[in-house]
C-alpha positions as CSV (number, residue, x, y, z in Angstrom):
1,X,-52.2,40.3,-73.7
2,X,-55.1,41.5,-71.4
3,X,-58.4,41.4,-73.3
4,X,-60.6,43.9,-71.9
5,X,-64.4,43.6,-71.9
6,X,-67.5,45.1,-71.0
7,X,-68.7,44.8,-67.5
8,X,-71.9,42.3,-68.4
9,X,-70.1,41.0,-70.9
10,X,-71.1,37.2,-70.1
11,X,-74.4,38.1,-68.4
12,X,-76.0,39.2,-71.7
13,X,-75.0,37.9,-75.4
14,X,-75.7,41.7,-77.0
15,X,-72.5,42.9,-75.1
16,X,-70.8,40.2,-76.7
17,X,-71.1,37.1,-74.8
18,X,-69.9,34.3,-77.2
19,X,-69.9,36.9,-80.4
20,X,-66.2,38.4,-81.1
21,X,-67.5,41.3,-82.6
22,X,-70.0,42.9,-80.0
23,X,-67.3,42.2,-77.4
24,X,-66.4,46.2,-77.5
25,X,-65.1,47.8,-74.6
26,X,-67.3,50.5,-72.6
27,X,-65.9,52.9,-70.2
28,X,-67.4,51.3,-66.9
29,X,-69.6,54.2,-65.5
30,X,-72.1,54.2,-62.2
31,X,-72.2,54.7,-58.6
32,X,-71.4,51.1,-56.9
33,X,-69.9,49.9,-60.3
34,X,-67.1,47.8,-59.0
35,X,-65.0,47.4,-62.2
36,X,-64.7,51.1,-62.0
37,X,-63.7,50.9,-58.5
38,X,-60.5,48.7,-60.1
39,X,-61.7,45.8,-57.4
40,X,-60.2,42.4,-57.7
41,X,-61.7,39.5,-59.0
42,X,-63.9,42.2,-61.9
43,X,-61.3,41.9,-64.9
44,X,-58.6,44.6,-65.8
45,X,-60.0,48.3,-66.9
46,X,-58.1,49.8,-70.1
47,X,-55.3,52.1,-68.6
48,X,-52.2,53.7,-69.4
49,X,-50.0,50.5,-68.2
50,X,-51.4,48.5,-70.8
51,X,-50.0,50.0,-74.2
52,X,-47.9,47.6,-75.7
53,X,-43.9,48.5,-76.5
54,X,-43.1,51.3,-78.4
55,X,-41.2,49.7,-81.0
56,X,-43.2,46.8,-81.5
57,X,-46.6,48.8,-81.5
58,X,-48.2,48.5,-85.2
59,X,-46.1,46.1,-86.4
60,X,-47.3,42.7,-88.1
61,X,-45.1,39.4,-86.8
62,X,-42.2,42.4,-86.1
63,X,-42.3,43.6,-89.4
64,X,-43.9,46.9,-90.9
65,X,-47.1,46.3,-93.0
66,X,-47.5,47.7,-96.5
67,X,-50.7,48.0,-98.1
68,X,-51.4,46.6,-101.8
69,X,-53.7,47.3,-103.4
70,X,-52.5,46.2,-107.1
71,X,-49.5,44.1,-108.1
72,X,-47.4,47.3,-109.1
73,X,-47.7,47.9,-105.2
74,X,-45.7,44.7,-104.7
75,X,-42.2,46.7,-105.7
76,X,-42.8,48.8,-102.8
77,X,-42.5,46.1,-100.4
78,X,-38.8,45.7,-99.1
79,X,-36.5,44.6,-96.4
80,X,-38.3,44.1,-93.1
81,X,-41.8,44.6,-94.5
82,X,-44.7,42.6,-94.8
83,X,-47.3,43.0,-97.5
84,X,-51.1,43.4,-96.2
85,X,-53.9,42.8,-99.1
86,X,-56.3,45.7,-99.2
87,X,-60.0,45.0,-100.0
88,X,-59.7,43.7,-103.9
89,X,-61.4,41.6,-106.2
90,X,-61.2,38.2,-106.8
91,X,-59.3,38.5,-109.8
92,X,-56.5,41.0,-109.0
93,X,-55.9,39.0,-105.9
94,X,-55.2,36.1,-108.1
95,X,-52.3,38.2,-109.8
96,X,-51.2,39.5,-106.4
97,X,-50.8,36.0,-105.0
98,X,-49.0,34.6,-108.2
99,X,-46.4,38.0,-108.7
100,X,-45.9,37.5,-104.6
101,X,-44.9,33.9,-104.8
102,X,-42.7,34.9,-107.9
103,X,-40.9,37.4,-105.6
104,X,-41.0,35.8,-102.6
105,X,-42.5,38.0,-100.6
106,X,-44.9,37.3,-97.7
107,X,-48.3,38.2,-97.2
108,X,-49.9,39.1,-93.8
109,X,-53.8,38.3,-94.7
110,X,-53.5,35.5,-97.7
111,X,-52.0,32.2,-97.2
112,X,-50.3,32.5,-101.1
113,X,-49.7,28.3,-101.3
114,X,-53.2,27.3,-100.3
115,X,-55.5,30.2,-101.9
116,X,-53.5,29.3,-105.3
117,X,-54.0,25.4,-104.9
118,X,-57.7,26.5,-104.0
119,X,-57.8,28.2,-107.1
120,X,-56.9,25.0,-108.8
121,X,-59.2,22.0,-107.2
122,X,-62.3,24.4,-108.1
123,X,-61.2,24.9,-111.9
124,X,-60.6,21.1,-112.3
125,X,-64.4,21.1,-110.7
126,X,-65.8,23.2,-113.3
């Protein structure tokens, strides 16, 4: 996969030299601009080419994603899905984690094993 950045990208750290986040890409505009000219050696410009299989696009690890958001929303995960933990409390993501394991179904954004044996080493600290 082609990651596409800005055109100073490495020159200057507030277009997102060494910080993931500020590494957005920007339509390269200008007279002599030479990434918009599409010249070698300047790093690939976002075009048409680029967009990634039809069947595969917004999928998770091949699989479509199913948002929960409470552990009722678990049922609705099936066959060929993946679950994908919406922004929820500490809490309820406990119950998610332990209904999941129960079922067997996997999660996309929470490791269920390690965030449950987490759970424990910090209750045998308190």
């Amino acid at each position: 996969m082609v990651k596409f950045l800005r055109r100073e990208c490495r020159r200057y750290s507030k277009f997102g030299n060494a910080i993931g986040k500020k590494a957005k890409w920007r339509k390269p505009t200008g007279r002599h601009n030479k990434l918009r000219e599409k010249k070698r050696g300047y790093g690939a410009v976002v075009s048409i080419g680029y967009s990634t299989d039809k069947k595969v696009r917004g999928l998770l690890n091949e699989k479509e994603p199913v948002v929960i958001n409470n552990v009722a929303d678990l049922q609705n995960v099936g066959e060929g899905q993946i679950g994908f933990v919406a922004r929820v409390g500490q809490k309820k993501k406990i119950e998610i984690a332990k209904k999941a394991k129960e079922l067997k179904i996997e999660l996309k954004n929470i490791n269920v094993d390690s965030f449950l044996k987490s759970l424990k080493t910090k209750e045998k600290k308190e």
